[in-house]
C-alpha positions in Angstrom: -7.3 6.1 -1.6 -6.1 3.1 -3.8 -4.4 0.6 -2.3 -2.2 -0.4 -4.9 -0.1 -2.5 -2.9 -2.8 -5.0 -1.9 -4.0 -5.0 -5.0 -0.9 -6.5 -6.8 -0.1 -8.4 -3.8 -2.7 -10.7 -4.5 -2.3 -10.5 -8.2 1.3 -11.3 -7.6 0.5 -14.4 -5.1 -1.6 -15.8 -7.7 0.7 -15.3 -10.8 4.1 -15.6 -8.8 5.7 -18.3 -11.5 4.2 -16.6 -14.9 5.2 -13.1 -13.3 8.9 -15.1 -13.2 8.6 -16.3 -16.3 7.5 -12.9 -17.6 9.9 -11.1 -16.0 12.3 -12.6 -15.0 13.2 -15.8 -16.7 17.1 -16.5 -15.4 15.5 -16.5 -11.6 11.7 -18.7 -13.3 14.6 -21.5 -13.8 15.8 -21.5 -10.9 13.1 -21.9 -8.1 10.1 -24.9 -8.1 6.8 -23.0 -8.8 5.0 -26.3 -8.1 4.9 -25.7 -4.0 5.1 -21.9 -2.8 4.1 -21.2 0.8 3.1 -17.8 1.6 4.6 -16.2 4.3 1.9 -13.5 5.5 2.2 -10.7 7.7 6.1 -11.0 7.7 7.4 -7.9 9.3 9.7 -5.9 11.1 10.0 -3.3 14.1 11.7 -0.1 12.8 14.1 1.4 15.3 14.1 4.7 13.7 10.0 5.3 14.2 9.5 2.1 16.5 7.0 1.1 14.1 6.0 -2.3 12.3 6.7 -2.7 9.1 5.3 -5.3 7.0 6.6 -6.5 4.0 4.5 -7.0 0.6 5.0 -10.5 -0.5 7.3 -13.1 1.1 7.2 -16.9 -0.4 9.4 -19.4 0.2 10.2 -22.4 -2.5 12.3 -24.8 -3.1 15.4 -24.5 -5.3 15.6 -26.5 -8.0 19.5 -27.0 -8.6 21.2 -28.2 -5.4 19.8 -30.6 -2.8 16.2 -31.6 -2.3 15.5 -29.6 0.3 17.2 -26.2 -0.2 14.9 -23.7 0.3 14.9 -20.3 -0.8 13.2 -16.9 -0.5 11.3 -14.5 -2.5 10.4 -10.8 -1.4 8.5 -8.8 -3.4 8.2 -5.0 -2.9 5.3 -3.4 -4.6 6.0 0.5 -5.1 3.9 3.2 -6.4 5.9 6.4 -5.3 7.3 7.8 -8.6 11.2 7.6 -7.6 13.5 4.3 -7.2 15.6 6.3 -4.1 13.4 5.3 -0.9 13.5 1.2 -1.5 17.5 0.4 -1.2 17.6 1.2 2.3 14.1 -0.7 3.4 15.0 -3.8 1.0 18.5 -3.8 2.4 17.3 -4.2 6.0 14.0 -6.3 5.1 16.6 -8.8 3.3 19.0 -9.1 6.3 16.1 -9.7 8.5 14.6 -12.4 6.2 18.1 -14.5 5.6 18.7 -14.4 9.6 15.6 -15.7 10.5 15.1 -17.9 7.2 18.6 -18.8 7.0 18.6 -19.7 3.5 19.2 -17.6 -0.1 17.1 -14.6 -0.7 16.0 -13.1 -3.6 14.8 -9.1 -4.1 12.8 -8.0 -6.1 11.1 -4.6 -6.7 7.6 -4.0 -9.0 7.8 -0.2 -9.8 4.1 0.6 -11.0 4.5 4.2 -12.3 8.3 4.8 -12.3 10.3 2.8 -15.0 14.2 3.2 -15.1 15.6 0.7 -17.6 12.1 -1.4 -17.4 14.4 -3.9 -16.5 16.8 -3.8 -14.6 19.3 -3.8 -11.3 19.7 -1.6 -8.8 22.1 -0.7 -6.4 21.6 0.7 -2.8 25.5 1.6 -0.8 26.8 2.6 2.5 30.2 4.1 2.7 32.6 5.9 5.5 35.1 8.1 4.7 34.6 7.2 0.8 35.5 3.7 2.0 32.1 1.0 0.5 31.0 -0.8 3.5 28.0 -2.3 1.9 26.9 -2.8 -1.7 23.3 -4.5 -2.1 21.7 -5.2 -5.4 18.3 -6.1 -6.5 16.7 -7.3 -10.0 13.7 -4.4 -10.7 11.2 -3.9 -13.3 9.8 -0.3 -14.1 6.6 -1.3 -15.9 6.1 2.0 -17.4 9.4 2.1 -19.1 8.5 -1.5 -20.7 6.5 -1.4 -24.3 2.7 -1.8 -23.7 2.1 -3.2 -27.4 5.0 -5.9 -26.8 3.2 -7.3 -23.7 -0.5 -6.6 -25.0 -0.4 -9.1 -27.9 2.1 -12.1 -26.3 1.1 -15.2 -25.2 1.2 -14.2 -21.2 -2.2 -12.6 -20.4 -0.6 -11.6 -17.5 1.8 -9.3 -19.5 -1.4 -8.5 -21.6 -3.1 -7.0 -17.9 0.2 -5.2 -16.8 0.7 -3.9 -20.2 -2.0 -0.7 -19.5 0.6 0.7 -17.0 3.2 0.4 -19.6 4.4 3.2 -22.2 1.8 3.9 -24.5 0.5 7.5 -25.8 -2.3 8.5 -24.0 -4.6 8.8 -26.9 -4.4 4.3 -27.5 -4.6 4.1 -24.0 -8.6 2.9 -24.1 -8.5 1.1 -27.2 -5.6 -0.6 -25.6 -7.5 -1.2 -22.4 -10.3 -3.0 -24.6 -8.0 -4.8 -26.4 -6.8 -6.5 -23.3 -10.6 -6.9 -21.8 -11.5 -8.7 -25.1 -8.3 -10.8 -24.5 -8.9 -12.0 -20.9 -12.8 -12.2 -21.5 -12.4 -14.6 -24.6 -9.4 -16.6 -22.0 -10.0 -20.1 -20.9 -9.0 -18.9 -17.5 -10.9 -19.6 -14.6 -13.2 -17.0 -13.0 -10.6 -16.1 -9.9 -7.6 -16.0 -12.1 -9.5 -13.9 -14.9 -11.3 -11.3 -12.5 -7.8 -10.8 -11.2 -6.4 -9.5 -14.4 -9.6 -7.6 -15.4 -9.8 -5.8 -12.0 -5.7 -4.8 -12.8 -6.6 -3.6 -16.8 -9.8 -1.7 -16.0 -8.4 -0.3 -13.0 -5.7 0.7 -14.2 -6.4 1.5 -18.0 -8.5 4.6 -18.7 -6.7 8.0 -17.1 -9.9 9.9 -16.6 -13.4 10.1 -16.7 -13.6 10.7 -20.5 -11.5 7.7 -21.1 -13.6 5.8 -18.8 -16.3 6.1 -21.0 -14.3 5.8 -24.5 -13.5 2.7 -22.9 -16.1 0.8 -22.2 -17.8 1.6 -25.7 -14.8 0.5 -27.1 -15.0 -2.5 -25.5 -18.6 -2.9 -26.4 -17.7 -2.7 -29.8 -14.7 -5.2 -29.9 -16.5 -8.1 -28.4 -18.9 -7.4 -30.5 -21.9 -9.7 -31.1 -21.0 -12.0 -28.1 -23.9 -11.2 -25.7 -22.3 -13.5 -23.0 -19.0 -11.8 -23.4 -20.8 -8.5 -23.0 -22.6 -9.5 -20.4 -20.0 -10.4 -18.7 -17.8 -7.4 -18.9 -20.7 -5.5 -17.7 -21.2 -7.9 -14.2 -17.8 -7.4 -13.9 -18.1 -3.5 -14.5 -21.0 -3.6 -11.6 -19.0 -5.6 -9.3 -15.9 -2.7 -9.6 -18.8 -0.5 -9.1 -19.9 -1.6 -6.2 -16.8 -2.6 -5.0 -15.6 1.3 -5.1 -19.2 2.5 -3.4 -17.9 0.4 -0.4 -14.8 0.9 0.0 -16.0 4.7 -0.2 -18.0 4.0 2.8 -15.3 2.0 4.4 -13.3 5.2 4.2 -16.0 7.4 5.7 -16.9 5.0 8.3 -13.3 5.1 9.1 -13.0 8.5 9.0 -15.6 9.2 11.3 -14.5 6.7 13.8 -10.7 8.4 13.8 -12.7 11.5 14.4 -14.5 10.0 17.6 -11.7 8.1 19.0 -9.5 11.4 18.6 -12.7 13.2 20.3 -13.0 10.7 22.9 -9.0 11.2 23.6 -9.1 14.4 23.8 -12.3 14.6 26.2 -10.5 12.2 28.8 -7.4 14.5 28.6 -9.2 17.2 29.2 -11.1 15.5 32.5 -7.9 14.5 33.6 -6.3 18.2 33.2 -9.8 19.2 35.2 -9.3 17.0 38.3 -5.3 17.6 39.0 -6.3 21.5 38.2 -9.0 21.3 40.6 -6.4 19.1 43.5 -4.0 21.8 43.1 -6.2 24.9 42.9 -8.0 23.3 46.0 -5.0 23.0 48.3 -3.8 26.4 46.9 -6.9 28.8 47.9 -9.0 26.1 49.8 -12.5 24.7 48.6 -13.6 26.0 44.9 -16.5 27.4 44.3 -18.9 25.7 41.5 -18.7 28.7 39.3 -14.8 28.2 39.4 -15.7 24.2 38.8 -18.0 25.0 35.9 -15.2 27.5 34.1 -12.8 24.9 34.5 -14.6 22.2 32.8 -15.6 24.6 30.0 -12.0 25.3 29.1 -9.7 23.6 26.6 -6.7 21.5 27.2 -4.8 24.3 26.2 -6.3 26.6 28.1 -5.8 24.5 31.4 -2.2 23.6 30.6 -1.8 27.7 30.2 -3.3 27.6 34.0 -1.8 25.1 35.2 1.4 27.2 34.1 0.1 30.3 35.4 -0.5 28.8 38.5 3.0 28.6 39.8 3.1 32.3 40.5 -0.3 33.6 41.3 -1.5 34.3 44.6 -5.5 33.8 44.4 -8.7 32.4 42.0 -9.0 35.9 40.5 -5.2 36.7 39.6 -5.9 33.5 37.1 -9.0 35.1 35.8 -11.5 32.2 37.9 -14.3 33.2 39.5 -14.0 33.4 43.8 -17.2 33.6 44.8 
């Protein structure tokens, strides 16, 4: 499964001020880039499910108009569900948590990844009783697949030129788009953390299927053309993804299987424990069991013993529950 939400939390913690700038320029004027401190694993107990919830990407900054030391939020909500609906309620609550125990201005904000609205916009999430509007919350959003890829491709931001492949395009330019935007970032003077970044978003998240995989990557080929060390690049970097995806593949199996034996395991010590109060009761019921009686019960399932242990209530010897007596 991709994580998309990690994914873009990192490229977001990296890019917070030109994602600003990008996207939201009225809000880029307002806050001092220059000193952001990450607030990780910020999170919340759900009443409803009793649950933790963490929250994607908190920072908090200093504003720039007002006194020297006013301090401000940001939360950033990454979402890949295709609907808007399910965010007003969680922002809401996330954003009253965050300005009690903050106690300073906090700003919203929603990345839609493959949903796009108005590309960008504001939302609006409301409570009401008895048609009476108890509560109206509203957060800046941006759709990215409502915005125009070509727009974004071929502007100065190269991170507008890597979100740009989840933005509208027809299908058909979506790998020579895709290799447009390698050769961009390949041929960029950024540095190897900040570039790899963007590459890992646009190749990622470029090519649709197989088929475009591989019109891709000969597209790409052919655009850098000539420039071995460009070339050689992309194709470290298409090794690194590479392996990258074999292990987290196994990181998924090996999880997999250890859910599987931790559920085995829970379910083996449930059963032991349904064995011995089985065996009390059944004991002072009819007096000592027999082994063959000890055996059957130990070869049932939990279900099985909860049905006796049921069952039990009403008969009147070892054979009436179908165990042997002898």
């Amino acid at each position: 499964m991709v994580d998309h939400d990690q994914r873009f939390k990192v490229l977001l913690t990296e890019f917070l001020s030109e994602f600003f700038e990008l996207f939201l320029p009225r809000w880029h004027r307002l806050f001092d880039f220059s000193q952001v401190e990450f607030l990780t694993n910020e999170a919340f107990v759900d009443p409803t499910k009793g649950e933790k919830v963490e929250m994607d990407l908190v920072a908090k900054l200093r504003l720039l108009n007002g006194e020297p030391d006013r301090l401000a939020i940001i939360h950033i909500e990454i979402e890949s569900p295709e609907t808007m609906v399910p965010i007003g309620k969680r922002l809401a609550d996330f954003y009253f948590l965050l300005r009690k125990r903050y106690n300073c201005n906090v700003l919203p904000v929603v990345l839609f990844l493959f949903v796009g609205g108005e590309g960008i916009g504001v939302n609006l999430y409301s409570e009401e009783l008895d048609n009476f509007e108890i509560l109206t919350f509203r957060y800046p959003y941006i759709g990215l697949p409502a915005l125009d890829s070509t727009e974004y491709r071929d502007q100065s931001s190269l991170l507008g030129s890597a979100l740009s492949v989840l933005m509208k395009q027809k299908r058909s330019d979506r790998p020579i788009n895709t290799a447009l935007v390698v050769k961009r970032l390949v041929e960029s003077k950024l540095n190897d953390q900040r570039r790899d970044l963007l590459l890992d978003c646009a190749l990622a998240y470029g090519p649709l299927d197989a088929a475009q995989q591989q019109e891709t990557d000969s597209l790409i080929a052919n655009v850098i053309g000539g420039d071995m060390a460009q070339y050689e690049l992309f194709a470290e970097w298409k090794e690194f993804l590479r392996e990258q995806a074999l292990q987290n593949a196994r990181q998924q199996v090996a999880t997999e299987i250890r859910q599987q034996v931790e559920q085995e395991v829970r379910q083996e010590v449930r059963q032991e424990g349904h064995v011995e109060m089985l065996s009390k009761l059944l004991s002072s019921r009819f007096g000592p069991l027999p082994p063959t009686t000890q055996e059957q019960l130990h070869s049932m399932s939990v279900e099985a013993l909860e049905s006796l242990g049921v069952a039990l209530l009403k008969a009147s010897s070892l054979k009436e529950l179908g165990l042997s007596d002898n």
